[in-house]
Backbone bond lengths (Angstrom), bond angles and torsions (degrees), N, CA, C in turn:
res aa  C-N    CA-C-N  psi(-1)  N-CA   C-N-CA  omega(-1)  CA-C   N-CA-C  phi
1 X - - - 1.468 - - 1.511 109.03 -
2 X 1.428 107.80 138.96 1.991 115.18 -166.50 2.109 77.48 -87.04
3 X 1.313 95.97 166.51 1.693 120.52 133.69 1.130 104.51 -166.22
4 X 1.474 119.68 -155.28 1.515 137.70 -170.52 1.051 98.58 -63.30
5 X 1.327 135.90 -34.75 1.580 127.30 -154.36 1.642 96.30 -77.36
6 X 1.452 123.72 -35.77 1.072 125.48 -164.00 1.542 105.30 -101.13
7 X 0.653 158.44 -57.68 1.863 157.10 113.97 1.690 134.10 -81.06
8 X 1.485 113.96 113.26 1.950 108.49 -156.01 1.463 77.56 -71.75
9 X 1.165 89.54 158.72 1.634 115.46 -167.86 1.504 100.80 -120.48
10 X 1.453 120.30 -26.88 1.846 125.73 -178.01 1.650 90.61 -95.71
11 X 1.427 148.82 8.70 1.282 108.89 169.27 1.478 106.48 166.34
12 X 1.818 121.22 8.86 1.228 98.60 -144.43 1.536 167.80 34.98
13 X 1.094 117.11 163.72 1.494 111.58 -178.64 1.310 118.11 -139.68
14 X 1.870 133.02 158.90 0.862 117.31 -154.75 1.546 101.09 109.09
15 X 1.241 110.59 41.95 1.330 113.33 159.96 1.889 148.32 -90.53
16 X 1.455 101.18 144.01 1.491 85.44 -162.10 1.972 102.17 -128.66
17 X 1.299 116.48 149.03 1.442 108.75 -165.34 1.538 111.10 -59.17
18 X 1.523 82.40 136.55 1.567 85.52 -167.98 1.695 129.62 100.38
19 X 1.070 102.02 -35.29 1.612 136.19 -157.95 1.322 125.89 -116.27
20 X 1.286 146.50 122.56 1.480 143.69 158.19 1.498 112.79 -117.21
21 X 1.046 111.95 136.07 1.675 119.98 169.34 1.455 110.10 -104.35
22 X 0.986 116.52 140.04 1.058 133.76 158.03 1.893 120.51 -71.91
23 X 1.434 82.38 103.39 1.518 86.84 -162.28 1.916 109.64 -122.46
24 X 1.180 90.19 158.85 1.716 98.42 168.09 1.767 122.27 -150.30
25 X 1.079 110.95 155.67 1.574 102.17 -176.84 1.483 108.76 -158.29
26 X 1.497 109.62 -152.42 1.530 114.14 -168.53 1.668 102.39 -139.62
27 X 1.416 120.35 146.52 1.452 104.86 -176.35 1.949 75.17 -139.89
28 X 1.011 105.97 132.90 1.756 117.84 158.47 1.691 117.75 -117.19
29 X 0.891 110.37 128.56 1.560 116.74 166.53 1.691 99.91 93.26
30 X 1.387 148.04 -14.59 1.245 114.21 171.64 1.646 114.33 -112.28
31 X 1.776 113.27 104.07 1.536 130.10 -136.54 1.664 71.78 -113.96
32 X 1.295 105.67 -173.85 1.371 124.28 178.62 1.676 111.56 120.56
33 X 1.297 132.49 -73.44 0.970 118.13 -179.55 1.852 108.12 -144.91
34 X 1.209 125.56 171.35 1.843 131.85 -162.83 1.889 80.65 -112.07
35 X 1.407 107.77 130.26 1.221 115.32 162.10 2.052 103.07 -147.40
36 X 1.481 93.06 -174.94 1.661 98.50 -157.98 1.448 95.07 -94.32
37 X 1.454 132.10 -6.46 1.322 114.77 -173.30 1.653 90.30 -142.57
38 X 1.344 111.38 141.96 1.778 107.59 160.91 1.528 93.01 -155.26
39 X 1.618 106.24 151.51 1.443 126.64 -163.45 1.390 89.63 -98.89
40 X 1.563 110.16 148.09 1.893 104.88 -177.83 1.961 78.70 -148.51
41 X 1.242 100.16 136.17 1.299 121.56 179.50 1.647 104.52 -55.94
42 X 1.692 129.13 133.60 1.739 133.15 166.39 1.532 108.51 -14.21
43 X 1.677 95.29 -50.30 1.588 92.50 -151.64 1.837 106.70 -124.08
44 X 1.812 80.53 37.54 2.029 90.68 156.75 1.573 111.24 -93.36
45 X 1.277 113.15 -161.57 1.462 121.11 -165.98 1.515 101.84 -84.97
46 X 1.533 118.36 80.88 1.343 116.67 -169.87 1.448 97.48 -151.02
47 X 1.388 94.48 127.36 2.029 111.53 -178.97 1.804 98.58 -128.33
48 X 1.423 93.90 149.78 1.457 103.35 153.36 1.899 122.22 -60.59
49 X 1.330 98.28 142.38 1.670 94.35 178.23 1.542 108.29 -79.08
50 X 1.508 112.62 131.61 1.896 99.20 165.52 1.565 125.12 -58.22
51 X 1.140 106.77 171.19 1.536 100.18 174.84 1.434 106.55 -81.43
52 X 1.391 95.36 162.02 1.682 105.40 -173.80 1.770 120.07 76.15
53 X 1.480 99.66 5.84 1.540 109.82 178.38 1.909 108.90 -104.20
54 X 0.867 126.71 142.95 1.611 119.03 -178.41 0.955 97.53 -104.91
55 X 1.464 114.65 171.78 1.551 122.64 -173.59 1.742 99.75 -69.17
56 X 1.065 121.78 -50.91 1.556 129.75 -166.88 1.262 101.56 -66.15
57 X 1.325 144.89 -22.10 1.548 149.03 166.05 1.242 102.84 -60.00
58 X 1.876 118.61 -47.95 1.468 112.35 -143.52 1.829 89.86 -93.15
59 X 1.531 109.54 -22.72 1.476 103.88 172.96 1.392 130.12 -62.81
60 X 1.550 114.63 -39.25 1.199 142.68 133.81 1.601 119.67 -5.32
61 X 1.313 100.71 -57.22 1.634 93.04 -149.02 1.691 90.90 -100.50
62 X 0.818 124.34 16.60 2.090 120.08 166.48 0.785 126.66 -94.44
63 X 1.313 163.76 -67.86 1.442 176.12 118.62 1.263 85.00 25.28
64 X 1.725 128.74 -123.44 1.379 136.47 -174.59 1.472 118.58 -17.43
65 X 1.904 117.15 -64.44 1.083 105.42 -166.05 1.802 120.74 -67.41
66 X 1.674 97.48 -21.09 1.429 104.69 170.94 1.669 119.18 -48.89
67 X 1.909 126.81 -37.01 0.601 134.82 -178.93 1.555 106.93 -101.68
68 X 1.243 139.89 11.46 1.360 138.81 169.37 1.711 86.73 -100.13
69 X 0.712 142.40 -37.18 1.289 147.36 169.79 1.318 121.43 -29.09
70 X 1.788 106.39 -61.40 1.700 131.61 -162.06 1.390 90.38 -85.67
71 X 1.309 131.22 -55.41 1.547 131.89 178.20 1.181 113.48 -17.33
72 X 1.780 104.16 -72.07 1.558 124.11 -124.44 2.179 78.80 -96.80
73 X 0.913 120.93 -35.79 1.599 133.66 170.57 1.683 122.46 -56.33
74 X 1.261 113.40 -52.36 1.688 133.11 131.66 1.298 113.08 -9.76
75 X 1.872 103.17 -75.45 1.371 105.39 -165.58 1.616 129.86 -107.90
76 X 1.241 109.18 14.77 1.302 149.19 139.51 1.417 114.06 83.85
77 X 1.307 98.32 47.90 1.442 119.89 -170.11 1.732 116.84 -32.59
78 X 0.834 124.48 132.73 1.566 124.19 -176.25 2.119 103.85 -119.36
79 X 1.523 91.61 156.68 1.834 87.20 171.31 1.730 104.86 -77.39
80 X 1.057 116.03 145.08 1.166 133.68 176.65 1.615 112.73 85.91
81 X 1.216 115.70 14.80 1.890 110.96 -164.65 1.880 88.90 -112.79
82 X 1.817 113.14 130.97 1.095 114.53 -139.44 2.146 81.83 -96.45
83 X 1.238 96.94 157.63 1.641 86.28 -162.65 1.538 86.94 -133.33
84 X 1.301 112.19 166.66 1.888 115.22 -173.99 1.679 83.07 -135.73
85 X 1.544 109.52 125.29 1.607 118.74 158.48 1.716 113.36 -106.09
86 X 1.337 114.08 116.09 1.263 113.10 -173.33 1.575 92.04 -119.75
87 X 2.066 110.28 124.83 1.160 110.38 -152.60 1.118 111.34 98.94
88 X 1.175 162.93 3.60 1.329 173.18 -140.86 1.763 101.91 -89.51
89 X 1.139 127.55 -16.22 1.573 117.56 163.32 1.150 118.18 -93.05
90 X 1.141 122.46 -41.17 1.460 142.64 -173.55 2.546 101.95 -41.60
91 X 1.321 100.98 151.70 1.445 92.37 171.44 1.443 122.57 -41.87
92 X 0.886 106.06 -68.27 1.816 111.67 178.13 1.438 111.50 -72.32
93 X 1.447 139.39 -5.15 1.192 127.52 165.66 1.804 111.30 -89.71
94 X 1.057 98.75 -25.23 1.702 102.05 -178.13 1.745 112.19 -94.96
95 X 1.101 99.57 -15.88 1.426 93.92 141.79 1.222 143.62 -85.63
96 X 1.411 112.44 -23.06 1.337 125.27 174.32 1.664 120.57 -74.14
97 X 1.226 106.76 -31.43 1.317 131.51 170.06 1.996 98.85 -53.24
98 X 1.102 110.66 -58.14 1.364 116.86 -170.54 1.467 113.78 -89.46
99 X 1.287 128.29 -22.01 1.188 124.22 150.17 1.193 146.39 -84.59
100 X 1.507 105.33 -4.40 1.288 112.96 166.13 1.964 104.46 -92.86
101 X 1.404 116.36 -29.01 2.009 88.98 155.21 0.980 129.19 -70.45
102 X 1.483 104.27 -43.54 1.930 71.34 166.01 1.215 152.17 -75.07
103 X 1.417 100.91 12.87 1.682 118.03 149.61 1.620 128.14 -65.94
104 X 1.571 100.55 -29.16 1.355 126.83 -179.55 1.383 106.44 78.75
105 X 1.617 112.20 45.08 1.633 106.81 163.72 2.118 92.20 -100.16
106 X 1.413 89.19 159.16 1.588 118.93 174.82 2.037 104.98 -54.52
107 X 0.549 122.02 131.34 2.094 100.38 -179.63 1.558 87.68 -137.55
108 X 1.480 114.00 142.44 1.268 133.65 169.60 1.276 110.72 -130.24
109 X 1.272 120.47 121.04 1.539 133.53 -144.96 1.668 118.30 -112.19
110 X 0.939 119.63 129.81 1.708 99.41 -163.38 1.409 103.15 -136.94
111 X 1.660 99.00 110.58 1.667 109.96 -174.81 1.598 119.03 -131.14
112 X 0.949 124.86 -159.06 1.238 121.29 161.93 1.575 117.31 -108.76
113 X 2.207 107.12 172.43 1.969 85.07 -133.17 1.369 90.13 -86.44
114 X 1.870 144.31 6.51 1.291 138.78 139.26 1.547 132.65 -24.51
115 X 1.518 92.48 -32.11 1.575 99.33 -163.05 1.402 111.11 -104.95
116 X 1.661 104.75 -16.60 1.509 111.98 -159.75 1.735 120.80 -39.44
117 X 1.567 97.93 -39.44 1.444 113.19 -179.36 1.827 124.09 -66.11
118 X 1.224 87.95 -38.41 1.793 96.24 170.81 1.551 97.78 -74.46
119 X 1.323 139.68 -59.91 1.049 113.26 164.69 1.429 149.08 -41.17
120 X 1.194 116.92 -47.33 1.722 106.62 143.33 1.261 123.90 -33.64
121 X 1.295 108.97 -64.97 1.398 94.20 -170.64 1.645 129.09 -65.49
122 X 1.547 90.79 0.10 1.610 86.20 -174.52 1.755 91.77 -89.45
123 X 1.364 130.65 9.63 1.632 131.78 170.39 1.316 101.48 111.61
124 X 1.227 132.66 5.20 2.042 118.03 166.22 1.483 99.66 -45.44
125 X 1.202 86.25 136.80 2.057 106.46 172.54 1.953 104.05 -85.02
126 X 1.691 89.24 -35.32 1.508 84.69 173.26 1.937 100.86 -147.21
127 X 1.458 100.02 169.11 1.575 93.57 -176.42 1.790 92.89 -130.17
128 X 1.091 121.28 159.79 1.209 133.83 -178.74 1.856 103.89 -116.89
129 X 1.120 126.28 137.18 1.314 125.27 161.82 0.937 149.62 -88.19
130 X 1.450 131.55 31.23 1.756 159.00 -97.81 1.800 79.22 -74.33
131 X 1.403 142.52 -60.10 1.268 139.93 164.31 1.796 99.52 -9.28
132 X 1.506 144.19 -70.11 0.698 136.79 -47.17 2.237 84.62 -175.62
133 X 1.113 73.70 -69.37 1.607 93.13 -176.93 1.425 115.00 -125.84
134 X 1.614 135.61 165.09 1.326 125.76 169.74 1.955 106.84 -101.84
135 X 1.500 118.80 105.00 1.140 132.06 -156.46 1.996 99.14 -58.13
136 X 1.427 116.56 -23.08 1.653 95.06 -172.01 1.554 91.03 -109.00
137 X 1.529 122.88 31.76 1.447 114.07 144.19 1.652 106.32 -101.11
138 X 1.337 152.21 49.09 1.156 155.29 -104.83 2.066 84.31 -166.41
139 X 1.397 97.27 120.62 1.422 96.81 -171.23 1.335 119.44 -72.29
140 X 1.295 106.07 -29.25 1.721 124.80 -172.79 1.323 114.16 -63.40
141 X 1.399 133.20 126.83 1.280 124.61 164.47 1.405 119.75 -95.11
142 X 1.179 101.47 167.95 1.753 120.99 -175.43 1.205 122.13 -104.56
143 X 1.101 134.19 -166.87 1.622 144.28 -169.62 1.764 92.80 -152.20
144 X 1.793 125.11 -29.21 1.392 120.56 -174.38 1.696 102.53 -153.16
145 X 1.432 141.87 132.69 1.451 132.12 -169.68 1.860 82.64 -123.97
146 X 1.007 125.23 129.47 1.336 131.26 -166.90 1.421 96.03 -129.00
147 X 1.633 123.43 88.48 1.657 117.22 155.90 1.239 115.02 -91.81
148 X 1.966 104.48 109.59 1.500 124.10 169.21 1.446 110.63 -57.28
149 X 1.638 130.86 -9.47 1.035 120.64 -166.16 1.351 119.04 -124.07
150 X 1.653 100.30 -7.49 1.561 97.49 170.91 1.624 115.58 65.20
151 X 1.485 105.61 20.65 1.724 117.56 166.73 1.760 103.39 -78.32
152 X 0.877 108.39 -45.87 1.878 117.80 -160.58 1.375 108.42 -81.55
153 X 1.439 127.69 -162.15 1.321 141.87 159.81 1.308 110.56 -164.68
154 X 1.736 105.60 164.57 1.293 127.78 177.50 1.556 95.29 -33.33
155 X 1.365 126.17 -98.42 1.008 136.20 -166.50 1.257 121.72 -40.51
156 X 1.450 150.19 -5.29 1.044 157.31 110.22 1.942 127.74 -44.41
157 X 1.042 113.88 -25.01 1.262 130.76 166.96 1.127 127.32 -117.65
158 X 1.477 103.86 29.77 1.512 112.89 175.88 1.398 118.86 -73.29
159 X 1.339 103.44 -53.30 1.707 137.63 -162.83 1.735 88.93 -55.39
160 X 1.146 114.67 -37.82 1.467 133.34 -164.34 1.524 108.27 -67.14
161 X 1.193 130.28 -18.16 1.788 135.04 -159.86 1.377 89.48 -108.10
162 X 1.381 112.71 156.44 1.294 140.97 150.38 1.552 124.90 -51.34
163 X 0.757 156.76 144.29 1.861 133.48 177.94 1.382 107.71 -56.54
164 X 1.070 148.59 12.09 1.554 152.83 158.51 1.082 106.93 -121.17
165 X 1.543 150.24 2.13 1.240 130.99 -150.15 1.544 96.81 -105.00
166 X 1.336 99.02 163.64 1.887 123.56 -173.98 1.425 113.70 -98.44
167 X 1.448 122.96 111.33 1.036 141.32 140.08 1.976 125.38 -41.95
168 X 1.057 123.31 91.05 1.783 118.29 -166.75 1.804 87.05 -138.01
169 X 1.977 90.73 127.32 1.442 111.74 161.54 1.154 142.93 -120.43
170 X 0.687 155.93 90.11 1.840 159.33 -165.61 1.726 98.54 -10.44
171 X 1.269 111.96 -46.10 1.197 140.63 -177.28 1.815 141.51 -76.64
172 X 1.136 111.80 127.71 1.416 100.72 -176.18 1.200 113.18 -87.98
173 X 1.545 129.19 10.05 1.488 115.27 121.74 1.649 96.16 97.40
174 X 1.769 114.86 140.32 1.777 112.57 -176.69 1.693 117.33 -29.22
175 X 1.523 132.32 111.29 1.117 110.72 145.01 1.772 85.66 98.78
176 X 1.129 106.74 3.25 1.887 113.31 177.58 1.351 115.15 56.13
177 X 1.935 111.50 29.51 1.571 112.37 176.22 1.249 120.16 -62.70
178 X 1.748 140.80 -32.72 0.879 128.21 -169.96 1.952 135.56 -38.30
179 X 1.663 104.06 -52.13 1.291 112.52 173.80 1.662 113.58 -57.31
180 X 1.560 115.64 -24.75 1.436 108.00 -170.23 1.488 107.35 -103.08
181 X 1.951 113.10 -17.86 1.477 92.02 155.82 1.500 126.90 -74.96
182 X 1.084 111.16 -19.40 1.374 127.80 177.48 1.447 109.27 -41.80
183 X 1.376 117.29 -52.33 1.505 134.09 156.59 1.481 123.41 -49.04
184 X 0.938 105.68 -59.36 1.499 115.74 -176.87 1.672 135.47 -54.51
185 X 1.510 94.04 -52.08 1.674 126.85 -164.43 1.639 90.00 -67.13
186 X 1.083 126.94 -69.81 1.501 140.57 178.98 1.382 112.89 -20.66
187 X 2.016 113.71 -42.71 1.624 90.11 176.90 1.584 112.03 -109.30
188 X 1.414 106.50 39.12 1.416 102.26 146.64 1.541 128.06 -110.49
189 X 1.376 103.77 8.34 1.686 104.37 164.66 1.693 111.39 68.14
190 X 1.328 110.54 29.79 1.506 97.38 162.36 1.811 102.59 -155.40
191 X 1.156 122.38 -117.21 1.875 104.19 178.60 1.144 103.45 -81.36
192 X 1.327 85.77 151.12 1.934 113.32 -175.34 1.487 107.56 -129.15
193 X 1.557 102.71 178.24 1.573 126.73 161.28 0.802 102.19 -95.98
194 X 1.367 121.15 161.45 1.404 137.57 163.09 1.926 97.15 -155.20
195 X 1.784 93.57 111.02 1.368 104.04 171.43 1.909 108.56 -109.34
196 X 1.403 108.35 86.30 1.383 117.40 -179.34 1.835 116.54 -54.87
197 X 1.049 111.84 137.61 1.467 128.21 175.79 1.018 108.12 -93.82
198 X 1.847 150.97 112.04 1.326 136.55 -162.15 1.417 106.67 -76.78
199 X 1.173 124.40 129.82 1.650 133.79 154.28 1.508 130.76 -48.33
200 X 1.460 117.04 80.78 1.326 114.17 -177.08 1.765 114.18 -83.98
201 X 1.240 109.46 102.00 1.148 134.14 162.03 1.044 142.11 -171.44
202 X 1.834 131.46 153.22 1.120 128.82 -142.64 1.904 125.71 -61.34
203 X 1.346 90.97 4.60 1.867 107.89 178.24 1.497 105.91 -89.16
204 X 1.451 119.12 -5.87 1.229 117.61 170.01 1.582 118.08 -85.84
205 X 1.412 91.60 -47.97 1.821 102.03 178.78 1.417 110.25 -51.04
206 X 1.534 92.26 -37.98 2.291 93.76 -167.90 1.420 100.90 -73.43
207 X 1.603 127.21 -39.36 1.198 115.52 -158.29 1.832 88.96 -71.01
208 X 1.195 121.14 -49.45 1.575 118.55 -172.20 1.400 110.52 -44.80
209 X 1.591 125.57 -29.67 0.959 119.24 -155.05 2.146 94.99 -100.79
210 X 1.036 113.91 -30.29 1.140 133.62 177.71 1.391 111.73 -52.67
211 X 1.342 114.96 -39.12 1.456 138.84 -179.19 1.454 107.36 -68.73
212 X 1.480 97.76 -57.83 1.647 105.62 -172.60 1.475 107.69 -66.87
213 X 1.198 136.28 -16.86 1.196 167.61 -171.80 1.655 104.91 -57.04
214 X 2.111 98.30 -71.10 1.416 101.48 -140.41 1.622 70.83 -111.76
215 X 1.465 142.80 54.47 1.222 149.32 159.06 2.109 102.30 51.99
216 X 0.893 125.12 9.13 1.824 128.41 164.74 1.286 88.09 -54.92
217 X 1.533 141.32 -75.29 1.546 104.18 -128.51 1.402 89.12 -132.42
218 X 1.094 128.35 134.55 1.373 134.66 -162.06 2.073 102.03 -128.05
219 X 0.960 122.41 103.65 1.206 122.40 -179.68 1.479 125.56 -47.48
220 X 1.239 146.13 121.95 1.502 130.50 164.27 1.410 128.67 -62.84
221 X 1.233 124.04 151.71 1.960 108.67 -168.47 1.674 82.11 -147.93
222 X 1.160 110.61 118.72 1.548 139.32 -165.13 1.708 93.72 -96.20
223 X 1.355 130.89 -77.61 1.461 136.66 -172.40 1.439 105.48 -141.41
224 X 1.680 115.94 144.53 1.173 122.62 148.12 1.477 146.13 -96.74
225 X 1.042 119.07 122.95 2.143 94.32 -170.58 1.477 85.01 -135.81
226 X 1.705 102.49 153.93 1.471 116.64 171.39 1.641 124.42 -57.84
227 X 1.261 107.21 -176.24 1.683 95.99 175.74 1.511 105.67 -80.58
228 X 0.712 117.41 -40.36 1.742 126.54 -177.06 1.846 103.17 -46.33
229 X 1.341 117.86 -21.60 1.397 131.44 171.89 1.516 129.84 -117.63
230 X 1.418 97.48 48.16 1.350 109.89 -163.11 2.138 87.84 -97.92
231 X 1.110 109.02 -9.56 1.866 91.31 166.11 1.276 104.59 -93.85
232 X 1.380 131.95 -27.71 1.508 134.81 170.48 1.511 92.88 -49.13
233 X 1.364 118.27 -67.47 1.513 113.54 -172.05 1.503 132.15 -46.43
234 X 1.180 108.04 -48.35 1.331 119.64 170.96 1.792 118.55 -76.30
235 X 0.978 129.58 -27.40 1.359 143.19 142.00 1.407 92.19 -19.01
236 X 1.987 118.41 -83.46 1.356 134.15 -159.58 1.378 106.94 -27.70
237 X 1.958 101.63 -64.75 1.593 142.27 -140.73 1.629 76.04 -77.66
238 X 1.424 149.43 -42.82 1.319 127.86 -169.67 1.244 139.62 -99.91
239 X 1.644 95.99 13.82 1.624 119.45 177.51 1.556 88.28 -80.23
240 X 1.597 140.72 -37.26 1.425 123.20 -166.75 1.271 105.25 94.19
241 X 1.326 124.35 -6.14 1.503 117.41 168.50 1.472 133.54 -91.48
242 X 1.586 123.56 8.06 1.325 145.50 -159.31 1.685 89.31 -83.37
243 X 1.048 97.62 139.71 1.401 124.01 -177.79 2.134 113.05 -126.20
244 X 1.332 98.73 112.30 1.375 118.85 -139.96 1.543 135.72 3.93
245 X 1.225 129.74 -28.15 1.416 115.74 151.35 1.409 131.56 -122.13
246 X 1.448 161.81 -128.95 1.126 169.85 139.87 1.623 112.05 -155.57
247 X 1.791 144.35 103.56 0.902 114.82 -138.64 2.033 69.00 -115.33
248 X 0.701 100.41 -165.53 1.858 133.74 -168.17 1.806 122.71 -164.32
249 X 1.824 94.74 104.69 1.778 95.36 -161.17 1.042 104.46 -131.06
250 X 1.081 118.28 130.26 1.631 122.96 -177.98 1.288 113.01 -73.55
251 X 1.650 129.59 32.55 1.480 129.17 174.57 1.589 81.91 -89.70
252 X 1.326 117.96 149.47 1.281 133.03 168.53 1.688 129.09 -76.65
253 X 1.241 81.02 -10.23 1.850 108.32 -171.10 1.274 120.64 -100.92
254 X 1.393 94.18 -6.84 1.756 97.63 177.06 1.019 108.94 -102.92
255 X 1.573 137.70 135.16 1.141 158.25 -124.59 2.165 104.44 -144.18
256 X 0.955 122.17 176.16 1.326 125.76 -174.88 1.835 101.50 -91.62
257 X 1.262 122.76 137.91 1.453 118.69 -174.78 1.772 98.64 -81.13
């Protein structure tokens, strides 16, 4: 879920005399409470928005893509290396979906059969119907199986890799194995874990913003509610049914979709 803390949505910040930019950024680690103004140091994860981007796009596009980012970088995504997104609506799966073409890897997307169509269009080469079919009986192999949602595991998505290919989860995974296969898998020289640590620095903000820029990665925005409905919101965000973001705007006029 976006709010102010993660991109202001009433006006940006990043002001200079005389001057306002229209700005957006990323803040990790200081949680506690959603308010309408927060101070973020010159030289934190903070870019100007391009034109033709709205504030609710640029709030949008941090959280997930920051972590579709660390994943797909982790696991060393190449053009042409065929990749499986399980979670593919979710924030970080619908970004990942779109940032991994414009890398020019193959992505096969695995949602439910409501969504199938927004997923295409966000560029799946193929979609899976987890409703429908069981996605790691799925004949095709990979080079990377990327669960944004941290439903699955290694050992269920094994069968699924290439003899080198990367296992990466949002998730620390049954029994919190991920970090210790992460360790492990590596010195036997064929599929592995990979439990990525996100990279906070300012090459993240530009590439996000670069993206939003040259029209690649276009954020999803699931519902809006004011701040005054930020337990309505989170209520939404913990049923598991949010479909890639939920933004939170201090316009008074915006109402719940």
């Amino acid at each position: 879920m976006e709010s102010p803390l993660r991109g202001n949505t009433h006006g940006g910040f990043g002001e200079r005399p005389g001057e306002t930019d229209r700005a957006f950024g990323y803040v990790e680690g200081s949680f506690g409470a959603h308010g309408e103004y927060l101070a973020v140091p010159e030289s934190g994860l903070v870019a100007t928005i391009p034109e033709g981007v709205t504030f609710e796009q640029a709030a949008a596009s941090t959280e997930g893509a920051h972590y579709a980012l660390s994943f797909i970088r982790w696991a060393k995504v190449r053009r042409g290396d065929d990749v499986l997104v399980n979670g593919a609506t979710g924030a970080i799966g619908s970004a990942a979906v779109q940032l991994l073409k414009s890398l020019g890897a193959n992505v096969t997307a695995v949602c439910a059969s409501e969504h199938v169509q927004l997923v295409r269009s966000l560029g799946a080469d193929r979609v899976i119907d987890y409703t429908v079919e069981d996605f790691t009986r799925d004949a095709h192999r990979y080079e990377v199986v990327l669960d944004a949602v941290g439903k699955s595991s290694f050992g269920r998505c094994r069968r699924l890799l290439k003899p080198r290919g990367v296992y990466v989860s949002s998730d620390l995974g049954p029994l919190s194995q991920n970090p210790l296969l992460a360790l492990i898998t590596p010195l036997f020289r064929g599929r592995r874990v990979v439990f990525p640590i996100p990279t906070e620095d300012r090459q993240v903000i530009a590439r996000i913003r670069e993206m939003l820029e040259s029209g690649a990665f276009k954020p999803v925005i699931d519902r809006r509610y004011k701040l005054d409905q930020i337990v309505q919101a989170y209520t939404y965000v913990e049923t598991g049914q949010k479909i890639g973001n939920v933004i939170i705007s201090i316009d008074s006029s915006t109402q719940p979709d």
